[in-house]
C-alpha positions as CSV (number, residue, x, y, z in Angstrom):
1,X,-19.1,-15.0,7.8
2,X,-19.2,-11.2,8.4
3,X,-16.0,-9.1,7.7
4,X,-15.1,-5.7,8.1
5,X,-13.8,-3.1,6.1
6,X,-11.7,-0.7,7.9
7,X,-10.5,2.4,5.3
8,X,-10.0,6.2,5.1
9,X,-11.7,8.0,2.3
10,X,-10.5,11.2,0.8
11,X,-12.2,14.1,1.9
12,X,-15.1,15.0,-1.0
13,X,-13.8,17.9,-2.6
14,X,-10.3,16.1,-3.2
15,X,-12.1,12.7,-4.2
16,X,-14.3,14.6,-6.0
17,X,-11.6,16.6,-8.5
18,X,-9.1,13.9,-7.7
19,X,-5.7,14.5,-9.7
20,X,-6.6,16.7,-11.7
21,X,-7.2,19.2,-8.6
22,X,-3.8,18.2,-7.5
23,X,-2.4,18.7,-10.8
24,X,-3.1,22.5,-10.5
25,X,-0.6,23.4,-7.9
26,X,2.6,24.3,-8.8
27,X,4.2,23.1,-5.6
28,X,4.5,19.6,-5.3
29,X,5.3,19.9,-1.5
30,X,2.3,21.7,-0.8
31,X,-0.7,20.8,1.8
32,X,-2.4,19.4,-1.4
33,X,-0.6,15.9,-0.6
34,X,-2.5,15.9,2.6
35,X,-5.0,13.1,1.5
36,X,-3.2,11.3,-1.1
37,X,-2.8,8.5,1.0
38,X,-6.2,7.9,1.6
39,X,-8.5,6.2,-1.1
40,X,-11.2,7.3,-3.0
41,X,-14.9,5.5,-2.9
42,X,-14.3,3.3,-6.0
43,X,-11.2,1.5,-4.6
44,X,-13.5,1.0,-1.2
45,X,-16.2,0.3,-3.5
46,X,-13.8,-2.4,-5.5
47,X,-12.8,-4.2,-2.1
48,X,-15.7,-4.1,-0.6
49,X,-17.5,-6.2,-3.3
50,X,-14.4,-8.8,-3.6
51,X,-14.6,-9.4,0.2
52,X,-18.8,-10.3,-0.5
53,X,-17.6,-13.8,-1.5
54,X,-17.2,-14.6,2.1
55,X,-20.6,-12.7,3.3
56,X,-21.4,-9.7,4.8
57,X,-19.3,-6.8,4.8
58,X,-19.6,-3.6,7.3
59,X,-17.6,-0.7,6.0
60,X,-15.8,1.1,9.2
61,X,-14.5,4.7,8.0
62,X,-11.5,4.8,10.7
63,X,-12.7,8.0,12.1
64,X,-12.8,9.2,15.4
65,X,-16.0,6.9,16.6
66,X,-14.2,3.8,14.6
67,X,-13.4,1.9,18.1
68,X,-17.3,1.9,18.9
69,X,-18.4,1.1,15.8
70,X,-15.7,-1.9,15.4
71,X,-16.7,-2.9,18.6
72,X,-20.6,-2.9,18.1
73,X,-20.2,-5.1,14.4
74,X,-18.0,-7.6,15.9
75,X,-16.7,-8.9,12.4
76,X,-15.5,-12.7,12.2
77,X,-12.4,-10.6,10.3
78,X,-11.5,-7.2,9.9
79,X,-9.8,-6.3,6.8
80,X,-7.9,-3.7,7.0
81,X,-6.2,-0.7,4.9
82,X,-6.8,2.1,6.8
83,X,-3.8,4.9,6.7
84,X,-4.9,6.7,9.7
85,X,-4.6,10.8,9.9
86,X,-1.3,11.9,11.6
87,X,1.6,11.0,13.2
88,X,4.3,8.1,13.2
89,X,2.0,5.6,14.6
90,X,-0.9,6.5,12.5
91,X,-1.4,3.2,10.6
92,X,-0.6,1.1,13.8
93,X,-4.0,2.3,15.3
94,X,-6.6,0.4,13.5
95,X,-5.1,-3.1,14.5
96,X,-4.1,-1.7,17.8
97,X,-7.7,-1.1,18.4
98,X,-8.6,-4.9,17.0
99,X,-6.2,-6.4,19.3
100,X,-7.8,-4.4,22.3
101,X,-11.0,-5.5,21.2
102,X,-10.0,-9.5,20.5
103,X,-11.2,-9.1,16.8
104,X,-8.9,-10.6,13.9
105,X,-7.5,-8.4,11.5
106,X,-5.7,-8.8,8.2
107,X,-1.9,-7.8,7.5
108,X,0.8,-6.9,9.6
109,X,0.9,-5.9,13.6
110,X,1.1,-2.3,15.4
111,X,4.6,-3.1,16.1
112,X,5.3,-3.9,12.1
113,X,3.3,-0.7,10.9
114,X,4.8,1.7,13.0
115,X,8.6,0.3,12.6
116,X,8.1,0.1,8.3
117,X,6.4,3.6,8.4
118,X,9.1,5.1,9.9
119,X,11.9,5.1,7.1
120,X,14.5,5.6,9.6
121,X,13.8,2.7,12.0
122,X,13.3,0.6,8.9
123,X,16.7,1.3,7.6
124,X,18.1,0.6,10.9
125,X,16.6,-3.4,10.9
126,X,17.7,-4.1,7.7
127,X,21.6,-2.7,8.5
128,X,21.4,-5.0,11.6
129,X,20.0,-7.8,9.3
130,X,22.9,-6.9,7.0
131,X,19.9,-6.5,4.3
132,X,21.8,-4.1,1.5
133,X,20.2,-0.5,2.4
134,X,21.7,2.9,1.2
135,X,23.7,5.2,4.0
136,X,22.0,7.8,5.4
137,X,21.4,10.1,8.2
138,X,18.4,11.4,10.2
139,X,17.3,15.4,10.5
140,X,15.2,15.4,13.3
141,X,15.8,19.0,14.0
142,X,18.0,21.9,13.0
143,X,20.3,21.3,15.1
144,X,21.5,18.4,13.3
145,X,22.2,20.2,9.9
146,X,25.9,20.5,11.4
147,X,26.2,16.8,11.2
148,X,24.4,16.7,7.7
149,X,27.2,19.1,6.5
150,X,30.1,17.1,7.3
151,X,28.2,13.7,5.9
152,X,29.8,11.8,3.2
153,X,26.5,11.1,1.5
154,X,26.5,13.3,-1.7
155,X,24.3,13.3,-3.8
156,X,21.6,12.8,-0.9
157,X,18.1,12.6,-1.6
158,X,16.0,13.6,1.1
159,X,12.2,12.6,2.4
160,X,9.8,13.1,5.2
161,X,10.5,10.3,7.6
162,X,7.1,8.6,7.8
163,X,4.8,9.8,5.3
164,X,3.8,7.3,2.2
165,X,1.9,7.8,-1.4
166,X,5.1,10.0,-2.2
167,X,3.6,12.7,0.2
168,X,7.1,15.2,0.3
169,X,9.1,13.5,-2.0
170,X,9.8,16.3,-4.9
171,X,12.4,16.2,-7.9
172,X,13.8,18.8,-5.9
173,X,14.6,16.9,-2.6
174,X,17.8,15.7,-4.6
175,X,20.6,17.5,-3.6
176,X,24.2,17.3,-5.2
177,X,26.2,19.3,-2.3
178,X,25.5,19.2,1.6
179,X,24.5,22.8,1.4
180,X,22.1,22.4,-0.8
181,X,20.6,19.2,1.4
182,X,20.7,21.5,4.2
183,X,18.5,23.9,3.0
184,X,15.7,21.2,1.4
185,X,16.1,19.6,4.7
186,X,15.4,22.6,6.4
187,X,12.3,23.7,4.5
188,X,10.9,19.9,4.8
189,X,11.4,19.8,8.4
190,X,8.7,23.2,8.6
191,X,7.0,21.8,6.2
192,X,6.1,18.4,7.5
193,X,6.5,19.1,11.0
194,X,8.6,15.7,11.2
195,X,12.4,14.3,10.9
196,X,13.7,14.3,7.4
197,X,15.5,10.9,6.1
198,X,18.6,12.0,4.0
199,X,20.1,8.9,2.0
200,X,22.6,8.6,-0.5
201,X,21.5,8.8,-3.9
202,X,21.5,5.3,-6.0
203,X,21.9,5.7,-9.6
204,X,20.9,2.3,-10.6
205,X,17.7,1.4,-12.0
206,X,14.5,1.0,-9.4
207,X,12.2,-2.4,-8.8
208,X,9.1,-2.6,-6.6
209,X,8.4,-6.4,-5.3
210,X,4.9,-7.7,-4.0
211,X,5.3,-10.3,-1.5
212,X,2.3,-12.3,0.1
213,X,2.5,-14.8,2.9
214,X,3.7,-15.8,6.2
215,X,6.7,-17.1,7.7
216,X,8.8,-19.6,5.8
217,X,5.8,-19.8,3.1
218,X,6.1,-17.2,1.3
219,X,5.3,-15.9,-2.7
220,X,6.8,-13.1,-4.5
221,X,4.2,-11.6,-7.8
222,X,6.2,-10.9,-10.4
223,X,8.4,-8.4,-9.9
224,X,7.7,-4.1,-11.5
225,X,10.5,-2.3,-12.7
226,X,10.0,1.6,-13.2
227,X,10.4,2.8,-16.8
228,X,12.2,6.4,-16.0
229,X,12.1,6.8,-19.9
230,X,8.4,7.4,-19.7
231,X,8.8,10.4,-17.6
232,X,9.2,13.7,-19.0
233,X,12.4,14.8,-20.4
234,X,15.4,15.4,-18.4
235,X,13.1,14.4,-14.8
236,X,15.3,12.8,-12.2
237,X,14.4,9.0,-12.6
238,X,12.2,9.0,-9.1
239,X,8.7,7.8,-8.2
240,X,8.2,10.8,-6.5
241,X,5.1,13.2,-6.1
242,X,5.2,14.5,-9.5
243,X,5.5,11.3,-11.5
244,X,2.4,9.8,-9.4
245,X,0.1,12.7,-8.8
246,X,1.1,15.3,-11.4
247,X,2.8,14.1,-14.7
248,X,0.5,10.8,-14.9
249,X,-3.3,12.2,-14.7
250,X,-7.0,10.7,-16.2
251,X,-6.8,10.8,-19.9
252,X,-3.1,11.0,-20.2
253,X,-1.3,8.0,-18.0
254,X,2.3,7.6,-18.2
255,X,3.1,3.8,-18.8
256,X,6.0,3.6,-16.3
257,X,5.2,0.0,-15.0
258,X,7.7,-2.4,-16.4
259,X,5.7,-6.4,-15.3
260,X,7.0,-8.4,-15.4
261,X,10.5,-6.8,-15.2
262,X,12.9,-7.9,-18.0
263,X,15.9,-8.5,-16.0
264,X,19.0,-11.3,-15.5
265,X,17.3,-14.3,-14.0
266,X,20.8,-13.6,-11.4
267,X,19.1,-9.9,-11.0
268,X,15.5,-11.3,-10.5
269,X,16.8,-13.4,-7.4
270,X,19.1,-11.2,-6.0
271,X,15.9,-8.9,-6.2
272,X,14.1,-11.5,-4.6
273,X,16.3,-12.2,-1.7
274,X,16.6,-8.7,-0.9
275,X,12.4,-8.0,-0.8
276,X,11.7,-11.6,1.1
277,X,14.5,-10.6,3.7
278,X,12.9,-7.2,4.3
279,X,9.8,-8.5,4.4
280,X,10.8,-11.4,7.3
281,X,13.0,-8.8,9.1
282,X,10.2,-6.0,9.5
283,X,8.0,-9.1,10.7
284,X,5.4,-8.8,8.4
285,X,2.1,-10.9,7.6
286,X,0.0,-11.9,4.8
287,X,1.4,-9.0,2.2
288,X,3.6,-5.9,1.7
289,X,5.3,-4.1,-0.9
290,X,9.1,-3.8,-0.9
291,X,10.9,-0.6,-3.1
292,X,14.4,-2.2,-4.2
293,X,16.9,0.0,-5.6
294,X,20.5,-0.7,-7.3
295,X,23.5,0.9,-6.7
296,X,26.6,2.0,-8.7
297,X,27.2,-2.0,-8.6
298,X,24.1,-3.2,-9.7
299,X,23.2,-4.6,-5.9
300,X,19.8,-4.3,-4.8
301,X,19.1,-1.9,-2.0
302,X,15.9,-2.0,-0.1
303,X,14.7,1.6,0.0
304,X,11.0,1.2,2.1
305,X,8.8,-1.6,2.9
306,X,4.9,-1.1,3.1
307,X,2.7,-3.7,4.8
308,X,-0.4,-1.9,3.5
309,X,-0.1,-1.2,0.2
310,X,-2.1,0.7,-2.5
311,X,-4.7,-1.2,-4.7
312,X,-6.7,1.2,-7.0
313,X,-8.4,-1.0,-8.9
314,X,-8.1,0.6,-12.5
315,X,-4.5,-1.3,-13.7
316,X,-4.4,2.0,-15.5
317,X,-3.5,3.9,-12.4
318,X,0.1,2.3,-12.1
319,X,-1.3,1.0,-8.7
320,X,1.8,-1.9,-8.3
321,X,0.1,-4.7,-6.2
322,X,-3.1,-5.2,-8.4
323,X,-0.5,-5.1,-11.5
324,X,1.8,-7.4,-10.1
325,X,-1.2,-9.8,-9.3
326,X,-2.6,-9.4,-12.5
327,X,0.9,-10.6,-14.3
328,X,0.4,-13.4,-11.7
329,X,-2.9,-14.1,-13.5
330,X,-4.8,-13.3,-10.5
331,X,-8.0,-10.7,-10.5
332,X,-8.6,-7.9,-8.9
333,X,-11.0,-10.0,-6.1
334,X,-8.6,-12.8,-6.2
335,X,-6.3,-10.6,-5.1
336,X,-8.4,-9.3,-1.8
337,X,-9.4,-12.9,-1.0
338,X,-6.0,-13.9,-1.3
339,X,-5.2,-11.8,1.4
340,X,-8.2,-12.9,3.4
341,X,-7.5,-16.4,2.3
342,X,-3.4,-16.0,3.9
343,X,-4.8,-13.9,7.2
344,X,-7.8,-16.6,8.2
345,X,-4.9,-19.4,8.1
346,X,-2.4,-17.6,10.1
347,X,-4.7,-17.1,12.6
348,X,-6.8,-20.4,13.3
349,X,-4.8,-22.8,11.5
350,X,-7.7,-23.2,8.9
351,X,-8.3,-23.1,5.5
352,X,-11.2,-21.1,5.0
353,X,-13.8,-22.0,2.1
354,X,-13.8,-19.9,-0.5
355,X,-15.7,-20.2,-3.6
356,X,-14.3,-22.3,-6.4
357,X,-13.5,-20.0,-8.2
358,X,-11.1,-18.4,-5.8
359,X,-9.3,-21.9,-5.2
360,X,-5.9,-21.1,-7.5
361,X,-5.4,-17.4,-5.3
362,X,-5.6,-19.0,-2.1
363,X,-2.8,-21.1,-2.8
């Protein structure tokens, strides 16, 4: 079998330095988020070798020749968790270019990618699904700052519409008055070039679900709950920018992952329901991440859903799905041939064979 690896790698000098060259500048909003997305050669490196136990494996950067290069290897199965460079539709392009080319990819479709990166369009499936989701309003331009004055949404918080990793999302996008969400809206929308999601603040505790699997099959990882306490002193409890790329660093990690979470088994399956409906509504395949927050009332809130989530490999680096797998008992390459595992089935109908060793993930 040959599979290939579609990615985007960090530019050298940040994969080089890393966090601790992102630690360095005092504003978390700054161009220094650019690549944060984007992973560094030792999660490529990690993936790469846990996708061998099906054969050979061609490593696609998803660069600007990608489309020649994927069409030249002609891989059996393309896994894919490239973040692509710009732009709402940015991680829809990789499988877009699959489909064009008939090759079969893993995870979720264009249509899925674009929708879930796009918090606003999200958050507009789940209200029509009647899937608990916090009020908001969209910025797109400055001439809807009117509107986002007379909004009953206060406190807001307030994020770049489709960026991921955290990318814009500061302690000091909370805002208690609509002035003050005005002006943070205001410098995001010069900032980011892009519409600004403002959503009412939810005071209640926040969860992060892994979900793998398709259609009525489908399995839920133990679920994460973030430890706020572990942040520093007086921070607003939010996995922003700061509490994954500044505050918790090489040599000094802040143990904020809670996993399994130790919740009500009536909180775990209210949890539950919430990510698994997300999940179905947005359409996704094979895996995704769901961020479920509670209100006033304890009720779970889906906040974002992401069909292609992070997996650093070092558990140390609070990376959720490769925690929540390894609560699950799975490894690291379980995990990755899991995913291979759920894709090849979806798409032929077939069970594909897998070392023995792999037998327990695949289920």
């Amino acid at each position: 079998m040959r599979l290939g690896l579609a990615y985007n790698q960090r530019p050298d000098a940040i994969a080089a330095e890393s966090r601790n060259s992102l630690s360095d500048s005092t504003d978390p909003t700054s161009t220094d988020d650019a690549y944060v997305e984007w992973d560094d050669p030792t999660t490529i490196t990690a993936v790469a070798e846990a996708l061998r136990a099906f054969g050979d494996v061609v490593l696609l950067e998803a660069v600007s020749d990608f489309a020649g290069r994927l069409r030249d290897a002609q891989p059996d199965l393309l896994f894919n968790m490239a973040e692509g460079h710009s732009g709402p539709c940015r991680e829809a392009h990789v499988p877009a270019i699959a489909e064009f080319l008939g090759i079969r990819y893993t995870g979720s479709d264009p249509l899925t990618l674009a929708l879930a990166l796009h918090k606003a369009r999200t958050k507009e499936i789940l209200a029509q699904r009647r899937i608990p989701t916090a009020p908001f309003l969209l910025v797109e331009s400055s001439a809807d700052l009117a509107a986002l004055r007379r909004a009953r949404l206060y406190p807001a918080f307030l994020k770049p519409v489709w960026e991921g990793s955290s990318k814009g999302i500061s302690q000091d996008n909370y805002a208690e008055t609509a002035d003050a969400a005005a002006e943070r809206a205001e410098f995001l929308l010069r900032k980011y070039r892009q519409p600004v999601l403002v959503e009412a603040y939810l005071p209640g505790e926040e969860f992060t679900v892994a979900v793998m699997g398709n259609g009525a099959d489908l399995r839920v990882l133990p679920i994460i709950r973030y430890r706020f306490d572990q942040l520093p002193k007086g921070a607003l409890p939010v996995m922003g920018y700061e509490a994954k790329w500044l505050w918790d660093v090489p040599g000094a990690h802040i143990d904020v992952l809670e996993c399994p979470a130790d919740i009500s088994a009536s909180l775990e399956q209210a949890i539950r329901e919430a990510a698994t409906g997300a999940y179905r509504a947005l359409g996704c395949r094979d895996w995704a991440r769901v961020d479920v927050r509670l209100d006033h009332a304890c009720v779970p809130h889906v906040m974002e859903i992401n069909p292609l989530p992070g997996i650093i490999p070092d558990l140390a680096e609070n990376s959720c799905f490769p925690r929540a797998a390894a609560a699950a008992g799975m490894s690291y390459d379980e995990l990755i041939q899991s995913v291979v595992c759920l894709a090849w089935r979806r798409l032929t109908g077939r069970d594909l064979k897998v070392p023995s060793a792999m037998a327990g993930a695949a289920d």
